[in-house]
C-alpha positions as CSV (number, residue, x, y, z in Angstrom):
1,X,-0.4,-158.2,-147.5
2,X,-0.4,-157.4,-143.4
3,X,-2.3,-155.0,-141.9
4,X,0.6,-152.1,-141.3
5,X,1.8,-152.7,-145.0
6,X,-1.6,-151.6,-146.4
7,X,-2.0,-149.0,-144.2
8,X,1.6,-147.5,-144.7
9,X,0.7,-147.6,-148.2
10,X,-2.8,-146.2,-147.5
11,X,-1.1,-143.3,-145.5
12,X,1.5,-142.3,-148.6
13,X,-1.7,-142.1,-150.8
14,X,-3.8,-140.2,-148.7
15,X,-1.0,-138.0,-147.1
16,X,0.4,-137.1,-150.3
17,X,-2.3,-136.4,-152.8
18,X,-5.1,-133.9,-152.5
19,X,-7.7,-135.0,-150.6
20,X,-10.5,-134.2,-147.9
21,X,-9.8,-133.9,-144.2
22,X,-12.9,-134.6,-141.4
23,X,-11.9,-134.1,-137.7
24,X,-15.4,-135.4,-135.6
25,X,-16.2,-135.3,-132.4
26,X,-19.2,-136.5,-130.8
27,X,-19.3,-135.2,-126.8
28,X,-21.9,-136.9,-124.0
29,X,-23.0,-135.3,-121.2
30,X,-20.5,-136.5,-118.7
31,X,-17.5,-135.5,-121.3
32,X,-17.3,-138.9,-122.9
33,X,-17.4,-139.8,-126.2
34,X,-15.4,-140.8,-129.7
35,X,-13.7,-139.1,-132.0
36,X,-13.3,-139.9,-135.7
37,X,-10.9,-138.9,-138.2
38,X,-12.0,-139.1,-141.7
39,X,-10.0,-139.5,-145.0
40,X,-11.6,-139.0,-148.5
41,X,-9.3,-140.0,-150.9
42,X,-11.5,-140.4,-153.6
43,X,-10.4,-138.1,-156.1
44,X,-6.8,-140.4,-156.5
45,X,-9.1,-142.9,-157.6
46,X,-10.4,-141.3,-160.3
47,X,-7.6,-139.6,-161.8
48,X,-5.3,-143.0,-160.9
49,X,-7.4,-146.1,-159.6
50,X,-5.2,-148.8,-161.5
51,X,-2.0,-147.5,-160.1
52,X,-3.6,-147.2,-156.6
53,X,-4.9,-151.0,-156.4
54,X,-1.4,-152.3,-158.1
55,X,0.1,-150.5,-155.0
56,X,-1.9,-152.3,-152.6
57,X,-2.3,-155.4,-154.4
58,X,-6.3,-155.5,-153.9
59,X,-8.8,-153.9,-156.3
60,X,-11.7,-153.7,-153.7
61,X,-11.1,-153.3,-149.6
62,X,-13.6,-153.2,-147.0
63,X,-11.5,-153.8,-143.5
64,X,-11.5,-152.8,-140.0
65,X,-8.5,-153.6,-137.6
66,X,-7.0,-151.9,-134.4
67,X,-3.4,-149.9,-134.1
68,X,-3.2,-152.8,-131.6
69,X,-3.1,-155.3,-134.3
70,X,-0.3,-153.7,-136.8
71,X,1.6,-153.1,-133.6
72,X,1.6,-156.7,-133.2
73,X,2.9,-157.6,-136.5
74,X,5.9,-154.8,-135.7
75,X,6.4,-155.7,-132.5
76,X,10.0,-156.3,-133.3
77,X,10.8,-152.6,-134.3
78,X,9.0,-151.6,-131.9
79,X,11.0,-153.5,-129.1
80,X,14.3,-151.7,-130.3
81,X,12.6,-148.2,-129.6
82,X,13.2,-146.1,-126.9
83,X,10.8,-146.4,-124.0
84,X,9.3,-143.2,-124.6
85,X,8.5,-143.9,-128.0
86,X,6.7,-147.3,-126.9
87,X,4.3,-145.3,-124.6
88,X,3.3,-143.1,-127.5
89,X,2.8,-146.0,-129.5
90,X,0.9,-147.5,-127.0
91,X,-1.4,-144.8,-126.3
92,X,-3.2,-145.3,-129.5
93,X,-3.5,-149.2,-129.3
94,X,-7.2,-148.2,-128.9
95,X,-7.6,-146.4,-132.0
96,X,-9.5,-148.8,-134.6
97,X,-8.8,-147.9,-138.7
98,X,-11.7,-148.8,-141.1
99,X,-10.6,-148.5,-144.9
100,X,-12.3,-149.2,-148.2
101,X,-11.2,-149.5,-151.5
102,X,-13.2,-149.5,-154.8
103,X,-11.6,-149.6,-157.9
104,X,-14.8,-149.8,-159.7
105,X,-17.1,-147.7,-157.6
106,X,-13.8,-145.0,-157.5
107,X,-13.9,-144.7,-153.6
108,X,-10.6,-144.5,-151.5
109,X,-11.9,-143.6,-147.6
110,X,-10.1,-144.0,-144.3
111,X,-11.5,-143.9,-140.7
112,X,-9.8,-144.0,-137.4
113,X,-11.6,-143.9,-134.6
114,X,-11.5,-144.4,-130.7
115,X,-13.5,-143.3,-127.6
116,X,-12.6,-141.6,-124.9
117,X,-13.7,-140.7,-121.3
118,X,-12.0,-137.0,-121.0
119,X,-11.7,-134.8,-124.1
120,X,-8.0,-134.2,-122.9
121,X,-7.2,-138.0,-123.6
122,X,-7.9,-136.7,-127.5
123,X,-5.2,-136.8,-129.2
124,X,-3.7,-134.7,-132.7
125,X,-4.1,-137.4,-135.4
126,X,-1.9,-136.2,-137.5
127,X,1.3,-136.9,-134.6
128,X,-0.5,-140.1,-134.1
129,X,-0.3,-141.3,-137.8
130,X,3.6,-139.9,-138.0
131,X,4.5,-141.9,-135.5
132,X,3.0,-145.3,-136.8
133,X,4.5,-144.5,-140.5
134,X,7.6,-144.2,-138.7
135,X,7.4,-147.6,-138.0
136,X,8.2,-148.3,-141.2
137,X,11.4,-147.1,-140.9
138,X,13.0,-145.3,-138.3
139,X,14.0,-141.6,-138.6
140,X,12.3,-141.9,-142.5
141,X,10.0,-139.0,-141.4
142,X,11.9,-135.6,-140.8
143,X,10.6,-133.2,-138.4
144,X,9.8,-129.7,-140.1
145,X,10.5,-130.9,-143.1
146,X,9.6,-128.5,-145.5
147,X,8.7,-130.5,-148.4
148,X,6.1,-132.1,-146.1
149,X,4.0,-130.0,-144.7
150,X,2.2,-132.3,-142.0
151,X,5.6,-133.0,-140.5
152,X,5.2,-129.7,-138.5
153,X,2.2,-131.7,-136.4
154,X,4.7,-134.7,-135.8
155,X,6.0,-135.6,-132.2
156,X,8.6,-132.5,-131.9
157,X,7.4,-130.8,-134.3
158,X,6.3,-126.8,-134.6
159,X,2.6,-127.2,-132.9
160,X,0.8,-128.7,-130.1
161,X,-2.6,-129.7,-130.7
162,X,-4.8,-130.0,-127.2
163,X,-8.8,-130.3,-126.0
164,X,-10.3,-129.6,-123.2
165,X,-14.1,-129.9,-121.9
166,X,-15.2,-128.0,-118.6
167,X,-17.5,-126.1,-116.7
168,X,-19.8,-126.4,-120.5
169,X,-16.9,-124.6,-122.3
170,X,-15.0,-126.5,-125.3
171,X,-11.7,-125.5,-126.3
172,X,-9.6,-126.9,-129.4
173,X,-6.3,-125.3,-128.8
174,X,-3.1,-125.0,-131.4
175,X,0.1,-124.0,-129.9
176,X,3.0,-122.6,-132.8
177,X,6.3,-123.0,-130.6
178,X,8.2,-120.9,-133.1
179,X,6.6,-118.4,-135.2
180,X,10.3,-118.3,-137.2
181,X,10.5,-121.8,-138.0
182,X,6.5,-121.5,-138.7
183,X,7.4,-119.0,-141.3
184,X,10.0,-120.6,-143.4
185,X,7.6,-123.9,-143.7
186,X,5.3,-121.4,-145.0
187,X,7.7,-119.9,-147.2
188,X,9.5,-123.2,-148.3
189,X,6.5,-125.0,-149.5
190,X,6.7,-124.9,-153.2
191,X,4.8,-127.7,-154.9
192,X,3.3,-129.0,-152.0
193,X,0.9,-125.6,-151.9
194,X,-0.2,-126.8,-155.0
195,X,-1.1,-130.2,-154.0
196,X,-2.6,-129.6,-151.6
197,X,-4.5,-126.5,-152.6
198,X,-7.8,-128.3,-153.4
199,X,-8.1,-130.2,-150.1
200,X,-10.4,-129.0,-147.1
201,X,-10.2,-129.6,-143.3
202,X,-13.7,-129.9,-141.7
203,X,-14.0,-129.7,-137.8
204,X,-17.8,-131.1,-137.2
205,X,-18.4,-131.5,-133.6
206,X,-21.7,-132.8,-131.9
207,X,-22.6,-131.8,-128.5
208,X,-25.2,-132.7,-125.8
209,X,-27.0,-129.7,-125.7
210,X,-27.6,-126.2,-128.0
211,X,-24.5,-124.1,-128.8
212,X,-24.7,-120.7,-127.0
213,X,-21.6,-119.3,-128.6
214,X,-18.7,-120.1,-130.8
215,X,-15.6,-118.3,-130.8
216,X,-14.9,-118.8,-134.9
217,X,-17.1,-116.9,-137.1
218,X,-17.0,-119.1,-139.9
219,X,-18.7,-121.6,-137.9
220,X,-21.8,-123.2,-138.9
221,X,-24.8,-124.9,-136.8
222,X,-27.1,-127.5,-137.1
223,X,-30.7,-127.4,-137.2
224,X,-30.8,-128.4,-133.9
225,X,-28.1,-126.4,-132.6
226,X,-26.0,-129.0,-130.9
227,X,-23.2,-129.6,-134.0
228,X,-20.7,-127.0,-135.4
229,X,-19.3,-127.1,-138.1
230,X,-16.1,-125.0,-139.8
231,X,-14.2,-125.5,-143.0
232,X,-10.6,-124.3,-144.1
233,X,-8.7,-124.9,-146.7
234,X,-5.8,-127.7,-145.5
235,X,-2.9,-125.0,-146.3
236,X,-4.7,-122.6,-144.3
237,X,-4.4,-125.0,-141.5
238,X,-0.9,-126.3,-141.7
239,X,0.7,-122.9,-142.6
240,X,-1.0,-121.2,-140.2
241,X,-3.0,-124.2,-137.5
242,X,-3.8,-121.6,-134.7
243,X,-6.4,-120.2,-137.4
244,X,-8.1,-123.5,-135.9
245,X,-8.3,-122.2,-132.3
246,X,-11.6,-123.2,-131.0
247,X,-13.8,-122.2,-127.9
248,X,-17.7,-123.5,-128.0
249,X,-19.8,-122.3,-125.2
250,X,-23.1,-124.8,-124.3
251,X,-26.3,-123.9,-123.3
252,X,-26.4,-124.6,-118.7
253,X,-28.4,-127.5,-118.0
């Protein structure tokens, strides 16, 4: 099976079954550093673990491969897109996917991860992953579609997703375009609320020095003060993704 296959089919698991979101970020001292965005799938396994691996066609996986790499093998699509849409894809030729399958340990996990030198290079994973899927056939994915609630994040969807790191100040900043549209997603859910009623987003973001303040009060901090930590529920975010709005002041030098 080649790379993009298994991931496509990866991404319909993990996109549409409950399951446990991690956004990390680990920050140096000169604004570097790499970012990670975690999938726990597990749960699937458990309740469906034959079905998954027939899917796939592999009982165990333990891989690691670049964007770069399943661009290659659809390098053919991707030649009849526009030439904006090549620059998008592009831009996340970096990114590197780790994945592992255990049928009989009941584990279903996804990483991507990439580094960066400027936090506003970081990008909102959930467009990134939209647009690869997409690959598997153009214009499959619907933008605001209501029946899919992550389509709101795609390229042209209903939010914009940004960072920034300056001056010792963090901001995670999400944009609604249209509080209307924003409203009937919310509204037109339906079963989707229920799927996805179980499943957390984590931010957990590590920093080169203590945490003076956070502008989120269900933040949490490390023992050392340098990591925070916050938890929604996932339809908290998607209905409502400015609840997400970050600023983290650090400690001067």
């Amino acid at each position: 099976m080649g790379r993009f296959t298994f991931f496509y089919l990866a991404f319909i698991v993990v996109f549409f079954t409950s399951c446990q979101f991690s956004e990390n970020i680990y920050i140096n001292e000169d604004g570097s550093g790499k970012m990670e965005f975690s999938f726990d799938a597990s749960e699937i396994m458990h309740m469906a673990g034959n079905e998954v691996s027939k899917g796939t066609g592999e009982k165990d996986i333990d891989s690691t491969f670049t964007f770069k790499e399943i661009f290659e093998e659809k390098k053919d699509s991707i030649a009849t897109l526009s030439p904006e849409e090549q620059a998008k894809l592009k831009a996340l030729e970096n990114f590197s996917v780790h994945m592992l399958m255990s049928e009989k340990d009941k584990k279903f996990n996804m990483e991507i991860f990439t580094d960066f030198k400027d936090a506003r290079e970081l990008q909102d994973m959930f467009t990134a992953l939209n647009e690869v899927s997409n690959l598997q056939g153009k214009g499959n994915s619907k933008i605001n579609d209501p029946s899919n609630p992550f389509s709101a994040m795609a390229n042209g969807g209903n939010s914009k997703l940004s960072y920034s790191f300056e001056n010792n100040v963090f901001k995670r900043t999400v944009k609604v375009l249209d509080k209307e549209v924003q409203q009937k997603m919310k509204d037109s859910l339906g079963q989707a609320a229920m799927m996805f009623a179980s499943s957390k987003y984590k931010l957990n973001y590590h920093f080169p020095r203590k945490v003076k303040s956070v502008s989120n009060d269900k933040a949490l901090f490390s023992s050392d003060g340098k990591t925070v930590t916050i938890e929604y529920g996932l339809m908290d975010y998607m209905t409502n993704p400015e609840v997400m709005n970050l600023e983290v002041v650090l400690e001067k030098k």
